[in-house]
C-alpha positions in Angstrom: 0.0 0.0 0.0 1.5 3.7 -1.0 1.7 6.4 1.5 -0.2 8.2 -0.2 -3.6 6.0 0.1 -2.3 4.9 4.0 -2.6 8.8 4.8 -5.9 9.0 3.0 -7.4 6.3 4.8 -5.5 7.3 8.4 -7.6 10.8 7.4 -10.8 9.4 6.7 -10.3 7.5 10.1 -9.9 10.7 11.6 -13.0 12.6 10.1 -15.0 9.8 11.2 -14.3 9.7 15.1 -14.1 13.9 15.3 -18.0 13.5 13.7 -19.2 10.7 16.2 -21.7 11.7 17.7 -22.2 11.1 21.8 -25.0 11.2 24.4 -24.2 14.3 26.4 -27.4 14.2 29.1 -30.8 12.0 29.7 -33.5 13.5 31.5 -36.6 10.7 31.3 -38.5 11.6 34.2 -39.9 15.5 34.8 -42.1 16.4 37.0 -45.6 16.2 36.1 -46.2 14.3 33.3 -43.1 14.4 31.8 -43.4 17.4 29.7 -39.5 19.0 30.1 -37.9 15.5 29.3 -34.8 15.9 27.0 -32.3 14.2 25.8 -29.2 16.2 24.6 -26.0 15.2 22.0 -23.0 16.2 21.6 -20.2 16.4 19.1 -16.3 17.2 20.0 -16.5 20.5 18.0 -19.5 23.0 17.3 -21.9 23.4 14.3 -21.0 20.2 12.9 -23.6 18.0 11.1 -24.3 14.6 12.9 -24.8 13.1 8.8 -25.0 9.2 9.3 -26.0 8.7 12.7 -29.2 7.8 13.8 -30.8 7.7 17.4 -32.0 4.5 19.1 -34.8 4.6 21.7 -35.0 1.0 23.6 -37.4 -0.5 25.7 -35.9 -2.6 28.4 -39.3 -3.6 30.2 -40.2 -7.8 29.9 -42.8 -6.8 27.5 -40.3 -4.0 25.9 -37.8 -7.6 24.9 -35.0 -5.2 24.6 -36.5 -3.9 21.6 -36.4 -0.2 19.7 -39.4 2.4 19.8 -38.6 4.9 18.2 -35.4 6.1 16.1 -34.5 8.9 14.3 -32.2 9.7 11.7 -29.9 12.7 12.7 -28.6 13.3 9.2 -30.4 16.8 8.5 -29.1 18.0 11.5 -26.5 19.8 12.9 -25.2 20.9 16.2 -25.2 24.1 17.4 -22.0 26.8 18.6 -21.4 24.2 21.7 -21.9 21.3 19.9 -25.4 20.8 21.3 -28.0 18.9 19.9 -31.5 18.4 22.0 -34.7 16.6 21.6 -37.2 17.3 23.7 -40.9 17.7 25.2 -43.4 20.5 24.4 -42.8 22.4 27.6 -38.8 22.2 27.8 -37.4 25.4 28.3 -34.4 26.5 26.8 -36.5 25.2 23.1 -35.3 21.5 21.9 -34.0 21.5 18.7 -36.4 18.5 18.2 -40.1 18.7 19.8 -40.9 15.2 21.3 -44.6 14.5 23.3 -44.8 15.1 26.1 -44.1 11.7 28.3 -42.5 10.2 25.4 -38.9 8.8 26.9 -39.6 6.1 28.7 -38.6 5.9 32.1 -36.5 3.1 32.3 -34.7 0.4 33.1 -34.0 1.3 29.2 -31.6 2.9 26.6 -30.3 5.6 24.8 -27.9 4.8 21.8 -26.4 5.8 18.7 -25.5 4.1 15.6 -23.7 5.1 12.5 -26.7 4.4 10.0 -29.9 5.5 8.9 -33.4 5.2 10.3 -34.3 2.6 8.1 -32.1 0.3 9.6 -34.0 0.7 13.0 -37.6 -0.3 12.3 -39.8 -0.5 15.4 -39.5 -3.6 17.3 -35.5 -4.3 16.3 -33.6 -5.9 19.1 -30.6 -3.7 20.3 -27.1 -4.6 19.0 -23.4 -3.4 19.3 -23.1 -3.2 15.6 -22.4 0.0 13.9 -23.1 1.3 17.7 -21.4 4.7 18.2 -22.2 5.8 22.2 -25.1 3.9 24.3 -26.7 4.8 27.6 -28.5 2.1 29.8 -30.6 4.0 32.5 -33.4 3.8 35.4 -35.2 5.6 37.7 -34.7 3.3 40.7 -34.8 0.4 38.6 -33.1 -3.4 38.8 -30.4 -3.6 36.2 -31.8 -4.1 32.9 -28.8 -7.0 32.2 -30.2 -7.8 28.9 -29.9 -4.3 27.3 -26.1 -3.8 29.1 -25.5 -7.0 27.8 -26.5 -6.3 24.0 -25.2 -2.8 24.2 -21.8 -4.3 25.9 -21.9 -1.7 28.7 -21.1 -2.0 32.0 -23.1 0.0 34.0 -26.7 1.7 34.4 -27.1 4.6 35.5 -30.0 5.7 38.1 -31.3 9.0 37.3 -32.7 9.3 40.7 -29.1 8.6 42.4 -29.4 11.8 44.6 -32.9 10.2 45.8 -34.1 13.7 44.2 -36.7 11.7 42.0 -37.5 13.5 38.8 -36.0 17.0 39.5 -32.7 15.9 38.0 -30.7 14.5 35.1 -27.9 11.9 33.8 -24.9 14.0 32.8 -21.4 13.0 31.1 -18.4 14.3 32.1 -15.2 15.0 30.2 -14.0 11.7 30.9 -16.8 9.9 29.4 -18.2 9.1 33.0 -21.9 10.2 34.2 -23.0 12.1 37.3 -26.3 13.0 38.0 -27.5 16.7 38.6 -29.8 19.5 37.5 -30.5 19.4 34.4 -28.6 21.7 31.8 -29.9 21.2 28.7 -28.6 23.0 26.0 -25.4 24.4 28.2 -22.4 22.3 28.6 -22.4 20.1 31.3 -19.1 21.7 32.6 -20.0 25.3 32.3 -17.7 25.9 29.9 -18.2 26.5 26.3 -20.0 30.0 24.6 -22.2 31.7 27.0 -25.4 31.4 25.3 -28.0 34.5 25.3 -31.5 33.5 26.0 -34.8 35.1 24.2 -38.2 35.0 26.8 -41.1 34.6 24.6 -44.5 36.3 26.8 -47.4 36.1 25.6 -50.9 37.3 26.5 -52.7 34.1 26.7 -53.5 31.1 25.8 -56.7 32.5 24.2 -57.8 35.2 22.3 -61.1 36.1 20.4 -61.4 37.0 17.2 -61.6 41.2 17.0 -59.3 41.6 20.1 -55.3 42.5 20.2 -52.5 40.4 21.3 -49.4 40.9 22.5 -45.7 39.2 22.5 -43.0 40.6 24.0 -39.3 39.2 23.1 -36.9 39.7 25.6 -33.4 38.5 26.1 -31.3 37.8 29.2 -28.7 40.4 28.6 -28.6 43.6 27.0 -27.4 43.2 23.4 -24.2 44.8 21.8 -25.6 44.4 18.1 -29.3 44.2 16.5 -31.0 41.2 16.8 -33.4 40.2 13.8 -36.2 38.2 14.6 -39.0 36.6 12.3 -42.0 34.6 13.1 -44.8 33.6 11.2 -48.1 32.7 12.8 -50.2 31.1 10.2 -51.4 27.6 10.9 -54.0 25.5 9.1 -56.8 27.2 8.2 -55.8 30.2 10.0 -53.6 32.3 7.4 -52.5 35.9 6.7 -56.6 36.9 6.3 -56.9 36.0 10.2 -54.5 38.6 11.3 -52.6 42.0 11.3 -49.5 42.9 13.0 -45.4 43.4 12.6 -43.9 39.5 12.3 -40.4 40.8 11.3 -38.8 42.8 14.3 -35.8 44.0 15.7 -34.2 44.4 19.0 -31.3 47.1 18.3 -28.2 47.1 20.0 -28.2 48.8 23.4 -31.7 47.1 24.6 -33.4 43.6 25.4 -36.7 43.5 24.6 -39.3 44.5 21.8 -43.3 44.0 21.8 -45.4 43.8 18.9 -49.6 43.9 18.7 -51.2 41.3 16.3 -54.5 42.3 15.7 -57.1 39.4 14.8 -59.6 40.1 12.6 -63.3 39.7 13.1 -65.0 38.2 10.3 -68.2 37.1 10.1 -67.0 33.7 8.9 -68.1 30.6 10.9 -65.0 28.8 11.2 -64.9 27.3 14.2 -62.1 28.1 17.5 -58.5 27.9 15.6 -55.0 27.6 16.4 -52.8 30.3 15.9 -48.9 28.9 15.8 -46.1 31.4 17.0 -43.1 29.9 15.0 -39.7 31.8 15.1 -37.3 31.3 12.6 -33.7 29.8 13.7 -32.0 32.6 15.2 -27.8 33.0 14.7 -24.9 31.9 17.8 -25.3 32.4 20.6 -29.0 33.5 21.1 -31.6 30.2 22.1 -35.3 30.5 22.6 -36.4 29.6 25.7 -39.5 28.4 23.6 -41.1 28.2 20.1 -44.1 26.7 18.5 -46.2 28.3 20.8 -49.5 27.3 20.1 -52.4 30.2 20.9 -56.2 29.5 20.1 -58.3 32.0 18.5 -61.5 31.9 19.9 -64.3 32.4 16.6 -67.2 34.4 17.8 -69.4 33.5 15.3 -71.0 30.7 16.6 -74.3 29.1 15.4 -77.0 27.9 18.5 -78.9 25.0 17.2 -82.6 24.7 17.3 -82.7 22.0 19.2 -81.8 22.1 22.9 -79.0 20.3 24.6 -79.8 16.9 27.0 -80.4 19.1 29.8 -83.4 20.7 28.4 -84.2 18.8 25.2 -86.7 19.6 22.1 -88.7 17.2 20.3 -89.8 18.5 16.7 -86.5 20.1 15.4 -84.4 17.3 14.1 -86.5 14.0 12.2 -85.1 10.5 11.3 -83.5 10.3 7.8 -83.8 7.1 7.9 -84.7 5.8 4.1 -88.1 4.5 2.7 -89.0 1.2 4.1 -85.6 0.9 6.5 -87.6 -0.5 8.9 -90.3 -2.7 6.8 -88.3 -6.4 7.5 -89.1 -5.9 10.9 -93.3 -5.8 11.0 -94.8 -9.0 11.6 -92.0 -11.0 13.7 -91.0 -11.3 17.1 -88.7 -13.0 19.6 -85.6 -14.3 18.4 -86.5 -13.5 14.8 -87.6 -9.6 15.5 -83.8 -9.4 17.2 -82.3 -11.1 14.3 -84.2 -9.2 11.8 -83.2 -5.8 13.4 -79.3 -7.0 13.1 -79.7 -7.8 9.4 -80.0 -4.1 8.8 -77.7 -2.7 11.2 -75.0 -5.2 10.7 -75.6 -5.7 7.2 -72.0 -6.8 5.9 -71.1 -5.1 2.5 -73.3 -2.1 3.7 -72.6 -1.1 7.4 -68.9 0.2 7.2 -66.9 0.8 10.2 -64.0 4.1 10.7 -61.0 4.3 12.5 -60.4 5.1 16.4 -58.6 8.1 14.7 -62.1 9.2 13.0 -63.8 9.2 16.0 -62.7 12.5 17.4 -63.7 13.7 14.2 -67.4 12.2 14.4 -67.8 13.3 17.8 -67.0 16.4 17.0 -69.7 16.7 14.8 -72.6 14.1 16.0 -72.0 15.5 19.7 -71.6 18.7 18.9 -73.5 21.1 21.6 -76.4 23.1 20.5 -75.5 25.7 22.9 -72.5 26.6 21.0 -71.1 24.9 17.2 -67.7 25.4 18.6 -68.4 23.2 21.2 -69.0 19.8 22.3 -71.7 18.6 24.4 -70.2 16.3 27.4 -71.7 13.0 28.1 -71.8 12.1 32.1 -70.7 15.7 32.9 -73.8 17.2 30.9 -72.1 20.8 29.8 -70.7 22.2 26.9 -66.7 22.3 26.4 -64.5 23.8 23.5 -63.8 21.2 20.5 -60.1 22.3 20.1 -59.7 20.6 24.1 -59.4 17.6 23.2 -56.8 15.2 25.3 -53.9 14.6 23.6 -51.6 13.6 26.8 -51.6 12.2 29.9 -53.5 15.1 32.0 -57.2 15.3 31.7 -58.2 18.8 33.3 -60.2 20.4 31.5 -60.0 17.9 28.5 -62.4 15.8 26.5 -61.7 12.4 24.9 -63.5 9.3 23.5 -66.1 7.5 26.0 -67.1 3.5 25.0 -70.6 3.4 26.3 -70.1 -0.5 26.4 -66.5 -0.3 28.2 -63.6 -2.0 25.9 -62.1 -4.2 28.9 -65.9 -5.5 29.2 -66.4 -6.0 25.5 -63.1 -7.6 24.8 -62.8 -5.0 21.8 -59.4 -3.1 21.7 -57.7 -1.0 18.8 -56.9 -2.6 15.9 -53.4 -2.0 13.8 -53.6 -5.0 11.0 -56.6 -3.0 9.5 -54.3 -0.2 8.4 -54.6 4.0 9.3 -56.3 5.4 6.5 -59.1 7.8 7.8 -61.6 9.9 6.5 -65.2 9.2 5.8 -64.3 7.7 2.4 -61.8 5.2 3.8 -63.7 2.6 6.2 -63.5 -1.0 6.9 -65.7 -4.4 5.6 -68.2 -5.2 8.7 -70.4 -7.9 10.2 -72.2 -9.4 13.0 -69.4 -11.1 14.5 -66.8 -8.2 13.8 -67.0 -7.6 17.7 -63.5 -6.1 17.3 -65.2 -3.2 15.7 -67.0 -2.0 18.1 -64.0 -0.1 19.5 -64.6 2.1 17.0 -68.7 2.0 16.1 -69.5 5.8 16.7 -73.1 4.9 18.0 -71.5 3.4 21.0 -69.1 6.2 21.8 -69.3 9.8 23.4 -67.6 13.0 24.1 -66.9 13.2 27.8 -65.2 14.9 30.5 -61.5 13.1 30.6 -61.4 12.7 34.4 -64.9 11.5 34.4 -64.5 9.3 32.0 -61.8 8.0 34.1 -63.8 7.5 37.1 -66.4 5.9 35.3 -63.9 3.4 34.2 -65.9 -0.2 33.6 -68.0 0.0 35.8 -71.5 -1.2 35.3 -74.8 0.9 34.8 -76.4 1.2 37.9 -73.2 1.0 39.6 -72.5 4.2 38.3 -74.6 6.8 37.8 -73.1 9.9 36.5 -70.9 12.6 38.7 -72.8 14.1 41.7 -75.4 16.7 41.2 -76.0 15.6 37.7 -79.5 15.7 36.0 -79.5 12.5 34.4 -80.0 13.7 30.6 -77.6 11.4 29.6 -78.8 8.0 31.0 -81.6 7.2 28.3 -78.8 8.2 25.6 -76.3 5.2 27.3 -79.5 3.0 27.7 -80.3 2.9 24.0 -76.6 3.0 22.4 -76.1 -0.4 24.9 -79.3 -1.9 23.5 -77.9 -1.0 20.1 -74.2 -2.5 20.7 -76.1 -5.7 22.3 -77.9 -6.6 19.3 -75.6 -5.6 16.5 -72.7 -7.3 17.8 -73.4 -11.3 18.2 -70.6 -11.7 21.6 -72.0 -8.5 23.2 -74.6 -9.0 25.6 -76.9 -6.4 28.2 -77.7 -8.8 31.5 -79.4 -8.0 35.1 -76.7 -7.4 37.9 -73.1 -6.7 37.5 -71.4 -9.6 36.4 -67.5 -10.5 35.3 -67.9 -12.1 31.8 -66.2 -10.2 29.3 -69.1 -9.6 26.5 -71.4 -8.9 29.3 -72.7 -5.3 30.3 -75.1 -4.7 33.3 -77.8 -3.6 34.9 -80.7 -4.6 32.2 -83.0 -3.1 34.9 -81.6 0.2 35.6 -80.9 0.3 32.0 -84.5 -0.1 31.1 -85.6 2.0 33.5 -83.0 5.0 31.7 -84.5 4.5 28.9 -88.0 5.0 29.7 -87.4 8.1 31.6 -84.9 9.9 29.4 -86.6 10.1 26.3 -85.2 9.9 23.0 -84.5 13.8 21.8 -83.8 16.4 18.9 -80.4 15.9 20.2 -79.8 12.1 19.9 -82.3 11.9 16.8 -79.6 14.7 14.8 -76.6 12.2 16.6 -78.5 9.0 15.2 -78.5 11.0 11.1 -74.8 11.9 11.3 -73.1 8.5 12.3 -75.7 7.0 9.7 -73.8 9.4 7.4 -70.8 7.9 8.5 -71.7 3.9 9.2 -74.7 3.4 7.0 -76.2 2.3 9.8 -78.9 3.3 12.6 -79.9 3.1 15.9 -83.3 1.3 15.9 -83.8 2.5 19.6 -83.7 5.8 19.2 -85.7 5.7 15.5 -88.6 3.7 17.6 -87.8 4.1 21.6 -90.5 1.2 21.6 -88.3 -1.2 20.1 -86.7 -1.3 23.5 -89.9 -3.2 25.2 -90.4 -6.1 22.4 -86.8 -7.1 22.6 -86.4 -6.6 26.0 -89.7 -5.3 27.9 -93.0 -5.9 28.5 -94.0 -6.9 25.3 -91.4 -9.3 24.9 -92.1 -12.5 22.4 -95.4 -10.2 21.1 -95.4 -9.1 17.1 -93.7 -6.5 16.1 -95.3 -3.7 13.6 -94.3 0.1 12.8 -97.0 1.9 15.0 -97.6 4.3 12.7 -96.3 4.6 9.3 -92.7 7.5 8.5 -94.0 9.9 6.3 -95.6 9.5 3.6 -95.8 13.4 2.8 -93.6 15.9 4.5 -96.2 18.5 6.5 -94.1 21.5 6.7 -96.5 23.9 8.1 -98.0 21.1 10.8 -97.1 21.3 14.2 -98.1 20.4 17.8 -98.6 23.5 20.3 -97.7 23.9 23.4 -95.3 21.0 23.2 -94.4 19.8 25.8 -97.8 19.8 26.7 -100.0 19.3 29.8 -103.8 19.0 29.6 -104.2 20.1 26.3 -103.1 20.6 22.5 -103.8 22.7 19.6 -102.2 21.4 15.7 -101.4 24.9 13.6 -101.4 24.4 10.3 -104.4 22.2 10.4 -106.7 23.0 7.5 -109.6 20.4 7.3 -110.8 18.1 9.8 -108.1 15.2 10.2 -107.9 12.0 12.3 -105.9 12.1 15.4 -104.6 9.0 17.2 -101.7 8.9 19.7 -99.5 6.1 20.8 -97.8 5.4 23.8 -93.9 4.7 23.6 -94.9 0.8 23.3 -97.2 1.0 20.5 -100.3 1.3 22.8 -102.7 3.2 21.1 -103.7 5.6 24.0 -106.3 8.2 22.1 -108.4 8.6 18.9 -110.3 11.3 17.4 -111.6 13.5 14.5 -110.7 17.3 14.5 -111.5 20.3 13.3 -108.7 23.1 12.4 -107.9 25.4 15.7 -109.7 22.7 18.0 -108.6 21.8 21.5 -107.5 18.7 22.0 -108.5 17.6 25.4 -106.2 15.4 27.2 -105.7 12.8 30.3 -102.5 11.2 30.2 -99.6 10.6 32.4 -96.0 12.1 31.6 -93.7 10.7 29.4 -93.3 11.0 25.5 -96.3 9.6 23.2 -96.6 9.6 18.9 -99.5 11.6 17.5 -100.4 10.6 13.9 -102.2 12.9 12.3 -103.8 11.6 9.2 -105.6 14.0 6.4 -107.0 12.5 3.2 -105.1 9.1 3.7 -102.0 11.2 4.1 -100.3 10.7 7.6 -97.6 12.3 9.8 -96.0 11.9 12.7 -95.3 14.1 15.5 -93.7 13.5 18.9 -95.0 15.2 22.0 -94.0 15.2 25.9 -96.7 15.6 28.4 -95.2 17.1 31.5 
């Protein structure tokens, strides 16, 4: 070999260790919920690019198998003036260079490593090796040795972030030598206190809100007077909320000689319905030394132009706003049977395979946040359990649930035995959905008839318990328990290993109390509310809930009139009558029908069919009446035309 390619490969050499890239500080545990973990790199000299490394997250837990969660190639990026490099959570303060979730380092006994290769060569799930391994870190918080990742990763030692017995308050650190101590944490300064003094940039804000038509104002400010002009450049525009949204100076300076500058965006008040948005404070990279102490600063613009509904909220509910769309005939198969073959029947239609589609978990929020949306307020959601009305754009996305919404199963999973499923693949949207049946009981984790919105912490504290067992938060007015009643009944009869029983019992597939249950439904009517929830997941699904279409249902599957034959009470429209309507509804001892203009046969039905009152009346005429409370059907037929009207007698 010539000298000539000895020296060349004795420099490549070279190159190659001064680029490795090391792990310079782990912090996995934060307090709270983890939301200021980090993990920092380093390389020997400053503003060099980490190309052709990659990051190795590993899980050292029994169920973990010593396998990888999460890698990232580090290719793109580069250190910064102290050779710095840090990922971390949304809340970190001085800013990560990469955001992570919050709570997303595991705790330990696991690993930290770094490999000369690309992000392909990690793919979830790959058991951790010493090949191609640059720098590792095997760490706890008060954890046994994890002796399988040491061994793979040939290290010697773990490390105990907790050490100082300060619990999550401090960090892993390397020193010089390549040994660890633990501390308080120092992200993005050197561990030693040496390096460039960096100069930090405080970003205040003047909320987390703001409604549309009102000022807001953001103050930079840095941590030392400055000795030149500091440009600085955001941009706020995020989704759907662009340049139109807003006024206001983006570009400013902070000249030499001072430390802070304010600026006033101004957010315009359209007359736009475009529901509550988020408005993203993103400042570009600044130069050495200055570091945000954050960025991505996420601010929600509060849209003011609401629509209330014309139908009333569970609380205090309506009754002829919203009607069924359910198609011509949906229902016919049913008339005539009973028993076993009425049931059967009414999960033919619901479960029909090649027509009944099922969505992903994912979709859910988004059908929630339309079929539950609150009436009060179209920016809003209407909370199950908790009965109130909470802003859409709260939705939980971590591990606190203050003041947070997320998905409720009616039928609870670990009951069911139904649980997220991956092999079906991610595609969402209303166009993408998945092949269904009877026996699909899988998919009932994500049937949107059989999930709410609700209050995080109280969805929490219902948990799996039973109906009957639980009954809502105390204080509350029970306008939700008919709703649960009837979207069980549905889940019991459209999924063949999904049962409703008497008691509280410990078979997975069975859901209790039947008795309290029937007793929900019969005294928390069906509403404009769940009849308008009922149209749009049959937008979605292609399937109804027969129990809220015809409450009466309920009693021949279940009731009173149990094993008797089933037939439509009164016919769905034949005509639409636009101008016909029950008044005062709800009603006491009396009604009136406006728009009534010939004489026209009147009979109303009980919720179980029970025909309860007949007569012939004349336009404008009182209709006498004597009958206890509850919710009954009036048919009012004019020259063999019917319609059908609901009305609550108080």
């Amino acid at each position: 070999m010539n000298k000539i390619t000895l020296l060349g490969i004795l420099l490549i050499f070279q190159i190659s260790i001064g680029q490795n890239v090391i792990i310079n500080e782990v912090d996995s545990n934060t307090p709270g919920v983890d939301t200021q973990e980090f993990i920092e790199l380093k390389t020997p000299t400053p503003n060099t690019s980490m190309q052709g490394h990659v990051l190795v997250l590993f899980n050292g837990s029994s169920a973990g198998g010593n396998s990888s969660y999460f890698a990232l190639d580090l290719s793109s990026f580069t250190t910064d003036f102290n050779g710095l490099f840090v990922l971390g959570g949304p809340e970190l303060s001085p800013s990560p260079n990469f955001s992570l979730p919050q709570n997303f380092i595991q705790n330990g006994a696991d690993a930290v490593a770094v490999y000369q290769g690309s992000e392909s060569d990690f793919p979830e799930g790959t058991v951790a090796t010493d090949n191609n391994l640059v720098d590792a870190l095997v760490y706890g918080t008060s954890d046994p040795d994890a002796t399988g990742l040491l061994n793979l990763l040939n290290e010697t030692e773990q490390i105990d972030e907790n050490a100082n017995g300060n619990d999550d308050n401090e960090s892993i650190q390397r020193n010089n030598d390549g040994t660890w101590f633990v501390d308080l944490p120092t992200p993005r300064v050197p561990n030693d206190g040496g390096g460039e003094t960096p100069i930090f940039i405080d970003v205040v804000t003047g909320g987390e809100t703001v409604e549309e038509g009102e000022d807001y104002i953001i103050t930079f400010s840095t941590s030392e007077t400055l000795t030149e002009d500091l440009d600085i450049n955001f941009t706020l525009t995020n989704g759907n909320f662009d340049t139109d949204d807003f006024t206001g100076n983006t570009n400013l300076t902070i000249p030499s000689g001072e430390n802070l500058i304010t600026t006033t965006i101004s957010i315009v008040d359209d007359s736009d319905d475009e529901g509550d948005e988020v408005m993203l404070i993103d400042i570009d990279e600044l130069s050495d030394p200055y570091i945000l102490n954050s960025n991505d600063i996420e601010i929600i613009v509060i849209d003011n132009d609401f629509v209330v509904a014309a139908w009333g909220p569970p609380t205090n509910p309506t009754y002829d706003e919203v009607t069924s769309t359910q198609p011509g005939g949906y229902y016919d198969s049913l008339d005539g049977l009973s028993g076993d073959a009425l049931r059967q029947a009414i999960q033919d239609i619901i479960a029909e395979e090649g027509v009944v589609r099922i969505h992903t978990y994912s979709d859910i929020v988004n059908i929630l946040e339309d079929a539950d949306e609150s009436p009060l307020n179209s920016n809003e959601i209407w909370l199950v359990y908790s009965e109130e009305s909470r802003p859409k754009y709260l939705y939980q996305t971590g591990s606190t649930g203050t003041g947070f919404w997320n998905r409720e199963h009616v039928y609870p999973r670990s009951r069911g035995g139904f649980f997220s499923i991956e092999e079906d693949g991610e595609a969402t949207g209303i166009d993408n959905w998945w092949n269904t049946n009877a026996d699909s009981t899988r998919h009932a984790n994500s049937d949107a008839h059989g999930l709410r919105a609700a209050d995080a912490n109280e969805n929490s504290s219902r948990g799996n318990k039973h109906f009957g067992d639980y009954v809502g938060p105390d204080g509350n007015e029970g306008s939700f328990r008919g709703d649960v009643a009837r979207a069980v009944f549905y889940l019991a009869v459209r999924y063949n290993e999904l049962s409703v029983v008497d008691g509280f019992p410990d078979m997975e597939g069975q859901l209790g109390d039947l008795a309290t249950l029937l007793n929900w439904h019969s005294i928390d009517l069906a509403d404009d509310y769940e009849m308008r929830r009922n149209n749009i997941v049959y937008e979605w699904q292609n399937n109804r809930n027969p129990f809220i279409d015809f409450p009466e249902l309920v009693s021949y599957i279940w009731g009173d009139n149990a094993g008797e034959v089933w037939n439509q009470p009164m016919s769905v429209e034949k005509e639409t009558f636009d101008n016909i309507a029950l008044y005062p509804n709800p009603a006491k001892d009396f009604i009136k029908i406006k728009g009534l203009k010939v004489e026209s046969d009147i009979e109303i039905y009980s919720v179980t069919g029970r025909q309860v009152f007949s007569k012939t009346v004349s336009p404008q005429e009182q209709i006498n009446l004597d009958l206890n409370t509850g919710l009954y059907l009036v048919k009012i037929t004019t020259d063999n035309k019917s319609t059908t009207k609901k009305m609550i007698i108080k």
